[in-house]
C-alpha positions in Angstrom: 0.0 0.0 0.0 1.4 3.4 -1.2 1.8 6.2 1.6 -0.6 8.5 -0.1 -3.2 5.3 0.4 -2.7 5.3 4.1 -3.9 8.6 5.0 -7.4 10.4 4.3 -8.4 12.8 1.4 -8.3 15.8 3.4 -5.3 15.0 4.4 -3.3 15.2 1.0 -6.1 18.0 0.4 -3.9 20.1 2.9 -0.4 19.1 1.9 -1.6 20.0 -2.0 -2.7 23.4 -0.7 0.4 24.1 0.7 2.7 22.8 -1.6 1.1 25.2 -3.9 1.2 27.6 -1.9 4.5 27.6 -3.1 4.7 28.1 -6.6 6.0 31.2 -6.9 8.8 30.3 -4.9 9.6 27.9 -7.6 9.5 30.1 -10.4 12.3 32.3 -9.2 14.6 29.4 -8.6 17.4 28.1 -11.4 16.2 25.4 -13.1 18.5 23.2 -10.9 16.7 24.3 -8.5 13.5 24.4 -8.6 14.1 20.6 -10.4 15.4 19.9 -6.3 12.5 21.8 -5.0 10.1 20.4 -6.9 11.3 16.9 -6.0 11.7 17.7 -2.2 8.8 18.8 -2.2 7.5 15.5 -3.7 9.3 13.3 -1.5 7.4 15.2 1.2 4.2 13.7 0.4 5.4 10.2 2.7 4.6 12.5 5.3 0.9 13.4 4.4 -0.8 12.2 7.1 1.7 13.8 9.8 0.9 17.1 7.8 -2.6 16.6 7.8 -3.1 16.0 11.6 -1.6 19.7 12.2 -4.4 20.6 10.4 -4.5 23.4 8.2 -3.8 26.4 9.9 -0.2 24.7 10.8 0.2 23.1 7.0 3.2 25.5 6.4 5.0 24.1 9.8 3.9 20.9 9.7 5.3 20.8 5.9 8.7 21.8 7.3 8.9 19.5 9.9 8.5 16.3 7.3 11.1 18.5 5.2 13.6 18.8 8.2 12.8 15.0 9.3 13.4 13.5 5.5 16.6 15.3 5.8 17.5 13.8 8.6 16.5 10.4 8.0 18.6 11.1 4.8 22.2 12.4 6.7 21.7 9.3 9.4 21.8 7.1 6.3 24.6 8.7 5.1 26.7 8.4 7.8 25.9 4.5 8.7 27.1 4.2 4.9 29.9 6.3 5.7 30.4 4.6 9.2 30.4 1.0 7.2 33.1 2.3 4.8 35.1 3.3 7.0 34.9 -0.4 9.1 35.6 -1.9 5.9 38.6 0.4 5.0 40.1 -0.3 8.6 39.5 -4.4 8.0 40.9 -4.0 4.5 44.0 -2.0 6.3 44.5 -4.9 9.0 44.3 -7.5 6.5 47.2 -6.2 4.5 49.2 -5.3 7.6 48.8 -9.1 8.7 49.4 -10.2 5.4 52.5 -7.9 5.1 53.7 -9.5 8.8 53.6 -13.0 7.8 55.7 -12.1 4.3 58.0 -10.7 6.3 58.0 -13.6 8.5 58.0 -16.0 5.7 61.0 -13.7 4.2 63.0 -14.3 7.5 62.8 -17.8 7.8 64.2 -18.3 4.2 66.9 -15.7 4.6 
């Protein structure tokens, strides 16, 4: 079941209003821009029925709060991605240290 499924008609009612709202924002952005806009402002939808329970006299808030928490959903993923490629770096490091110790080893007893 799609998120836009989950919550009621009213609710995406109010997140369509406000992301309107915005339009003219929009159109004074680069194209680059207001391509990223547009799409954040997309993604945002997931969120509907948070947005909707506000109601609409806090739509504007409520639509920055599931901006701010999709970003932040979006840097903790980052950085367990980073955090994991990091671990494997460090493994990949001991590995070739170990590896290096026992040529040398191997080196010395032949020598």
């Amino acid at each position: 079941m799609d998120d836009k499924e989950n919550c009621s008609d009213n609710d995406n009612d109010i997140l369509d209003k406000e992301i309107k709202s915005w339009n003219g924002f929009e159109y004074a952005l680069r194209e680059e821009n207001a391509l990223l806009f547009n799409k954040m402002l997309s993604e945002s939808r997931e969120y509907a029925e948070a947005v909707g329970a506000k109601g609409e006299s806090y739509a504007a808030e409520s639509l920055f709060m599931a901006l701010i928490l999709r970003q932040q959903r979006m840097i903790n993923q980052l950085m367990d991605n980073l955090s994991k490629v990091r671990l494997q770096k460090e493994e990949q490091q001991n590995r070739s240290t170990l590896l290096k110790e026992y040529d040398e080893r191997q080196q010395a007893m032949f020598t």
